[in-house]
NUFISE-141161 format. One record per residue: x, y, z of N, C-alpha, C in turn. Coordinates in steps of 0.2 Angstrom, whole numbers. Example, Ala and Ser with C-alpha at 12.3 -4.5 7.8 and 13.67 -1.06 7.14 Angstrom:
<r <66, -28, 39>, <62, -22, 39>, <66, -16, 39>>
<r <64, -11, 35>, <68, -5, 36>, <64, 0, 39>>
REM end
This chain:
<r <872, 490, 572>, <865, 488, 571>, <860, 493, 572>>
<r <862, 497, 576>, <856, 501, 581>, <856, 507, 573>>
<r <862, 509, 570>, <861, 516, 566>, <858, 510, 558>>
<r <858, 505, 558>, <856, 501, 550>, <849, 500, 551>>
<r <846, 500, 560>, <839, 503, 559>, <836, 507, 561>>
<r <841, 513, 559>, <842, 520, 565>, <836, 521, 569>>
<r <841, 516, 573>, <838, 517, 582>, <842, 522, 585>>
<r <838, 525, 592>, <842, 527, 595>, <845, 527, 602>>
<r <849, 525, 607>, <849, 523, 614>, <847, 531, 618>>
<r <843, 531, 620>, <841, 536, 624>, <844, 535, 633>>
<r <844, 542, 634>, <847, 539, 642>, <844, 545, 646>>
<r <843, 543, 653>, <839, 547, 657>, <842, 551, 660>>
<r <839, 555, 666>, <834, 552, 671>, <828, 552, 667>>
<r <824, 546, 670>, <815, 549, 667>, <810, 548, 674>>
<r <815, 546, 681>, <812, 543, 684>, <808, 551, 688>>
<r <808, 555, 690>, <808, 560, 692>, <798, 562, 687>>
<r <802, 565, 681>, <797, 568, 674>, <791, 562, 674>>
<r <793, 553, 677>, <788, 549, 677>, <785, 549, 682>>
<r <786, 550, 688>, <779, 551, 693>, <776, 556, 693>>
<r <776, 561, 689>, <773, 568, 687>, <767, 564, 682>>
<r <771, 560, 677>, <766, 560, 673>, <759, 553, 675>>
<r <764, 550, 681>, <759, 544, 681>, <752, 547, 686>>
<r <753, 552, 689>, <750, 555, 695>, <746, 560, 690>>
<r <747, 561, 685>, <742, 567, 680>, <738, 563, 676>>
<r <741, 559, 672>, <738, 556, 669>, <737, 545, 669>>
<r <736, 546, 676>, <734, 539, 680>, <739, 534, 676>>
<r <744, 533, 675>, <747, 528, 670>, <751, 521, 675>>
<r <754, 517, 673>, <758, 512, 678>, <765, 516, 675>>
<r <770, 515, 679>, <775, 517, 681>, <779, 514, 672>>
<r <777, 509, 672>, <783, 508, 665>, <779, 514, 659>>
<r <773, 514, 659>, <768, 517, 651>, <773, 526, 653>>
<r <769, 528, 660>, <776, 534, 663>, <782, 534, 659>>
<r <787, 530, 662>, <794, 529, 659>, <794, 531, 650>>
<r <789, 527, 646>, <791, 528, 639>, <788, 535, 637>>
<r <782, 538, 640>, <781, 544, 639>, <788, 549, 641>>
<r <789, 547, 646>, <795, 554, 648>, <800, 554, 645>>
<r <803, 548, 640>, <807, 546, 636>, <807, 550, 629>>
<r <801, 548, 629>, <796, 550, 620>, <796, 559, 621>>
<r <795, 563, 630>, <795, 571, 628>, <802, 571, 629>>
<r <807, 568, 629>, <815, 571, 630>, <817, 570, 623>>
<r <812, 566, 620>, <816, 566, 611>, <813, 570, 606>>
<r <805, 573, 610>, <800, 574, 606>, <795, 571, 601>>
<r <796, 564, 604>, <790, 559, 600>, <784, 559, 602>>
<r <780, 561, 597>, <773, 562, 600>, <769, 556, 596>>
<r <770, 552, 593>, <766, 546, 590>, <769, 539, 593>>
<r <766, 534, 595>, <767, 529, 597>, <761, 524, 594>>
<r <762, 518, 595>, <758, 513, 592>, <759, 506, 599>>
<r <753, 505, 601>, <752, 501, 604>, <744, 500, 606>>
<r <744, 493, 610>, <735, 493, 610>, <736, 494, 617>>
<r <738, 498, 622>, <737, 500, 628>, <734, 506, 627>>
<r <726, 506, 632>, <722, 512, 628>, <726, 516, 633>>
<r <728, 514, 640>, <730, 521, 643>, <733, 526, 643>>
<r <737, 524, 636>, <741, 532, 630>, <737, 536, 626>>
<r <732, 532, 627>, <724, 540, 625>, <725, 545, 630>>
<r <726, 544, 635>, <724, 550, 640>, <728, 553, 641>>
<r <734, 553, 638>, <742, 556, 638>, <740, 562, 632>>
<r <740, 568, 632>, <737, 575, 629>, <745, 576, 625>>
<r <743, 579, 618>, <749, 577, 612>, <752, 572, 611>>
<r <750, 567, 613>, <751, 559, 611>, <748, 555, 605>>
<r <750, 557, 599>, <746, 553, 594>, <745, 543, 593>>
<r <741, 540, 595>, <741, 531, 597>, <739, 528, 591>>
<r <743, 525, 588>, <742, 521, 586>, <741, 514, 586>>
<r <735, 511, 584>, <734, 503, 587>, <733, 500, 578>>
<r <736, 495, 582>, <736, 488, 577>, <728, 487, 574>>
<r <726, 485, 568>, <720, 484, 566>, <716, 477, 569>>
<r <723, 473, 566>, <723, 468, 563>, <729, 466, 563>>
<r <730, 458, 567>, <736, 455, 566>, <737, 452, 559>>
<r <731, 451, 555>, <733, 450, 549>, <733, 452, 543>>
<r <731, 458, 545>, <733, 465, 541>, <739, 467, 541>>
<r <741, 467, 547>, <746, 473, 549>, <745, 480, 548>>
<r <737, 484, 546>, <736, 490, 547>, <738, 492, 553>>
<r <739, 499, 553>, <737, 502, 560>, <731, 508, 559>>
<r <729, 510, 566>, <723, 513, 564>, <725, 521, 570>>
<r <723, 525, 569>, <724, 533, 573>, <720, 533, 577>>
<r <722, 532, 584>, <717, 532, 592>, <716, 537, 596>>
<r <719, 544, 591>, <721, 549, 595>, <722, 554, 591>>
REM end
């Protein structure tokens, strides 16, 4: 199921790379964890309405516009 919506299962450690990032750029320990996930695959665009991913530098943020649109809008 994971390759029909080519997902991909990542594996760590991230716990180490995420206190570095939580203490730089002030984050809670889970927002941490998906960043240090996101630089071990090189993902640099995410989509959520947590503003706290603006202040994560080469992070492109995507937010929802509209839940009945379904645009997304570039926050970064």
């Amino acid at each position: 199921m994971l390759r029909a919506m080519n997902l991909k299962i990542i594996s760590g450690p991230f716990f180490p790379e995420s206190l570095i990032l939580m203490q730089e750029y002030h984050l809670l320990i889970t927002d941490a964890v998906h960043i240090a996930a996101m630089n071990k695959e090189k993902i640099t665009h995410i989509a959520s309405n947590d503003n706290d991913f603006s202040r994560v530098s080469g992070l492109s943020v995507w937010k929802p516009e509209s839940v009945t649109t379904g645009y997304l809008i570039h926050d970064h």
